[in-house]
C-alpha positions in Angstrom: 8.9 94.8 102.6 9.1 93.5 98.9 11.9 94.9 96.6 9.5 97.2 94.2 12.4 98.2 91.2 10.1 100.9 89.9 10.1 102.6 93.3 13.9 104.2 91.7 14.5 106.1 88.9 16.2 104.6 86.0 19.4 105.9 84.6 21.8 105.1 82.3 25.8 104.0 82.8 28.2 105.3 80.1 32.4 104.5 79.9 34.2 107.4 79.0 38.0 106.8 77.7 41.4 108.9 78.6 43.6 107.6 75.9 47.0 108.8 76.2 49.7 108.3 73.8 52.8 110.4 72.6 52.8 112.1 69.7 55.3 114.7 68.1 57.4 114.3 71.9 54.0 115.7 73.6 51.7 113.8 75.5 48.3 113.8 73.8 45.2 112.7 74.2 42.2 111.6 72.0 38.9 114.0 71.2 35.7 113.3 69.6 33.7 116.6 68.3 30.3 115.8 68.7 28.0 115.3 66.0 24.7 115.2 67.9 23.0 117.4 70.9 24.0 117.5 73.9 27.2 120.0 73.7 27.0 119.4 69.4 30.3 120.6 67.8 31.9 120.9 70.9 35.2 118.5 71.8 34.6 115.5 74.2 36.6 112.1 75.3 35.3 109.2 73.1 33.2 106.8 74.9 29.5 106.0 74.9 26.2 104.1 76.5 26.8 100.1 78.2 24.3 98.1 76.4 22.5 96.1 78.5 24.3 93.1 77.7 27.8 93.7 78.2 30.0 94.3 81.4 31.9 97.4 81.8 35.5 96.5 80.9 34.0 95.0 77.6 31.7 98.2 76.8 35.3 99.8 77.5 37.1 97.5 74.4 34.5 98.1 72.0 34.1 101.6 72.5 38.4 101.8 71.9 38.0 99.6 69.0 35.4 101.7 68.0 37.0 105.0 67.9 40.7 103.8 67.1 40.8 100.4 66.1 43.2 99.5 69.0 42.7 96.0 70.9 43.0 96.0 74.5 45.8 94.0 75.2 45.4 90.2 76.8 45.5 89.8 80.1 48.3 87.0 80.0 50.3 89.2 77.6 50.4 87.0 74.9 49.1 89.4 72.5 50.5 92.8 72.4 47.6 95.7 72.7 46.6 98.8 74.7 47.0 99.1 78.2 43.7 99.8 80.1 42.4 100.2 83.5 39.6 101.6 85.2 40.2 105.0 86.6 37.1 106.2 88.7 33.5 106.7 88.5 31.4 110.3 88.1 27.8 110.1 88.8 27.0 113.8 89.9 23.0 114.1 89.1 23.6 117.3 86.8 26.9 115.6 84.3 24.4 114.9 81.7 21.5 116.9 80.3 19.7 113.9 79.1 18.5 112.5 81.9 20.9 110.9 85.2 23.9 109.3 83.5 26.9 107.3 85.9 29.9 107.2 83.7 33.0 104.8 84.3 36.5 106.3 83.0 39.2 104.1 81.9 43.1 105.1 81.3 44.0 104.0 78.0 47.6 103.8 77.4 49.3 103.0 74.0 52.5 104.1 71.6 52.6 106.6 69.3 49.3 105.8 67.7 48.4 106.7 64.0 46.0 109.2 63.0 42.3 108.3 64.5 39.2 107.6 62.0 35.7 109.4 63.3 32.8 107.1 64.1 29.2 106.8 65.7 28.2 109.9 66.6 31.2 111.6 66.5 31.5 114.5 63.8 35.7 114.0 63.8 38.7 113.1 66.0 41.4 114.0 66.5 45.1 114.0 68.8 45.3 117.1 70.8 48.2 118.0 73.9 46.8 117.7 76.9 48.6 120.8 78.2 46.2 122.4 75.2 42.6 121.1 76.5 43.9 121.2 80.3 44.3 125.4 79.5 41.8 127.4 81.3 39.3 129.2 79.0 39.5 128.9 75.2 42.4 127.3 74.1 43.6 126.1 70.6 46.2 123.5 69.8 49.1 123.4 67.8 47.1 123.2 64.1 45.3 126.1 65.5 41.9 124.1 66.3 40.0 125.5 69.0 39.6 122.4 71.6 38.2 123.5 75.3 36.5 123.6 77.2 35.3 119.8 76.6 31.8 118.7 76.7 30.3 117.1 80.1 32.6 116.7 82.8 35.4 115.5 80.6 37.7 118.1 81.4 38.1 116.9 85.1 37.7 113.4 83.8 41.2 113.9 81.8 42.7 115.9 84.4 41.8 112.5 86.6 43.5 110.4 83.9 46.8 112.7 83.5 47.6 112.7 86.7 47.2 108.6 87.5 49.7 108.3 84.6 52.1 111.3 85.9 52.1 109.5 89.4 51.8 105.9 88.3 55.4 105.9 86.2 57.1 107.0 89.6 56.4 103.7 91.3 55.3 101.7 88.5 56.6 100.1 84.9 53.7 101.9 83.3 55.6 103.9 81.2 56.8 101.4 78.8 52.9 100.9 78.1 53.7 104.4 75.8 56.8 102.8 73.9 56.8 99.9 71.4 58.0 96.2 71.7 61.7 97.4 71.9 62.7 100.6 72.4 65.9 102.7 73.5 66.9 103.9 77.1 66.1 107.7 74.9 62.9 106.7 73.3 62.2 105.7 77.0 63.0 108.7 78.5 61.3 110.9 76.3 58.1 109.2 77.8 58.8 110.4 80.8 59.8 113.9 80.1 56.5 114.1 78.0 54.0 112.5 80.7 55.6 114.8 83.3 56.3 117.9 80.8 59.9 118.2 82.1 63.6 118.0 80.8 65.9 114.7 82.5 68.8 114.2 82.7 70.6 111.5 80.1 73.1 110.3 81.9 71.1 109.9 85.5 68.2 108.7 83.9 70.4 106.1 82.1 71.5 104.8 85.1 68.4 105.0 87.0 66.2 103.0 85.1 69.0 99.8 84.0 69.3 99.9 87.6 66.5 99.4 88.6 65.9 95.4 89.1 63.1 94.3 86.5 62.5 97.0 84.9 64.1 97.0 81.4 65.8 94.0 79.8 68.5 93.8 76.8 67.1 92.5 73.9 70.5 92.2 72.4 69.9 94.1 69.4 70.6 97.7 68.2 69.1 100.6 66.6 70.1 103.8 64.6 66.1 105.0 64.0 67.3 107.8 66.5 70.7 108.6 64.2 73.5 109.2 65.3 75.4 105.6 67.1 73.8 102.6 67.3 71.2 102.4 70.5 71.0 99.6 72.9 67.5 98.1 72.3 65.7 96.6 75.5 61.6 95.3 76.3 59.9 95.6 79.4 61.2 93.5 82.2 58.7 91.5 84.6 58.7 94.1 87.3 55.0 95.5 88.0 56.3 97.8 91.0 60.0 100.0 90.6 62.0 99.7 93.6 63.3 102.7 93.6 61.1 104.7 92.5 61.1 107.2 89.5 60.6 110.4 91.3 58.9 113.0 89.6 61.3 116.1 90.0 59.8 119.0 91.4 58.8 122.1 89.2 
């Protein structure tokens, strides 16, 4: 029998992003409030339609450019930029009030980024604690703006996000995606304690992580941004995968 492509219904593939980055020494993530039906006025993860032209990794870029003006960095690491990957896919038939919309999350992961600037058909944007719009009910950050539930499915879509970066630090370098070019073993560490929302140890997680083959590498210079003594300053090592681990502790 003949392919016949009106025999299915159309429907429409967004990307919707989880951008992460540390703020204030809380993890936070990024919000739209909508300026157009569906959910108008409500909060929402920025993101938005694939045109017809593009693939879903670049729909991805443009929409991050779009809404923060971050580049996604280069695959050979030549040019520093955000860290992104995909993170899953939500198609259930009821997401979208519009008509039957598949959306495609990606993690976005990038250090201590500036204040956003709205755009498209978003009303305003802002950085809001993820501990803030995970809350059950009604919930209202630290300014005192009312932030959750989100729009759409987004809530579960973040949750998703949060909790591949809570587990991916354990096992991976990922976490130095949150800190800048060079950083301290204690601007590192703060990371950590603010993706997994607990206190560490100094001392243990010192030796942990310049332990741990790959991971971090001296850059032979020093820093007092934190007061106090001068810091020792390091930059990601080439190790992908930490061996050991970072385990979470439990709470």
């Amino acid at each position: 029998m003949p392919y016949d492509p009106s025999a299915f219904p159309p429907f429409a593939v967004t990307v919707d992003l989880v951008v992460l980055t540390v703020r204030r020494h809380a993890l936070c993530a990024l919000v739209v409030r909508r300026g157009e039906p569906p959910y108008q006025g409500q909060w929402a993860l920025p993101g938005g339609f694939v045109r017809v032209d593009e693939g879903l990794e670049a729909a991805a870029a443009r929409e991050l450019t779009e809404e923060t003006g971050l580049r996604v960095q280069d695959p050979d690491g030549r040019h520093a930029g955000a860290h992104l990957e995909q993170l899953a896919t939500y198609g259930d038939p009821q997401r979208d009030p519009r008509m039957r919309v598949v959306s495609v999350a990606y993690l976005v992961l990038a250090p201590d980024l500036p204040s956003p600037t709205a755009g498209g058909d978003a009303h305003s944007v802002r950085w809001a604690p993820v501990d803030t719009l995970l809350a059950p009910g009604d919930g209202a950050d630290r300014d005192g703006e009312r932030t959750v539930p989100l729009a759409f499915d987004h809530g579960r879509i973040l949750a998703d996000g949060v909790e591949r970066a809570r587990s991916k630090i354990e096992y991976s370098s990922l976490a130095t995606a949150f800190c800048p070019p060079e950083f301290t073993v204690g601007e590192l560490r703060r990371v950590y304690e603010a993706v997994w929302g607990v206190a560490l140890d100094p001392r243990n997680f010192h030796r942990k992580v310049t332990g741990t083959p790959g991971f971090l590498v001296p850059t032979g210079g020093t820093t007092t941004r934190q007061g106090g003594r001068p810091a020792q300053l390091f930059r990601a090592g080439g190790a992908t995968l930490l061996n050991p681990p970072m385990l979470r502790p439990e709470i």
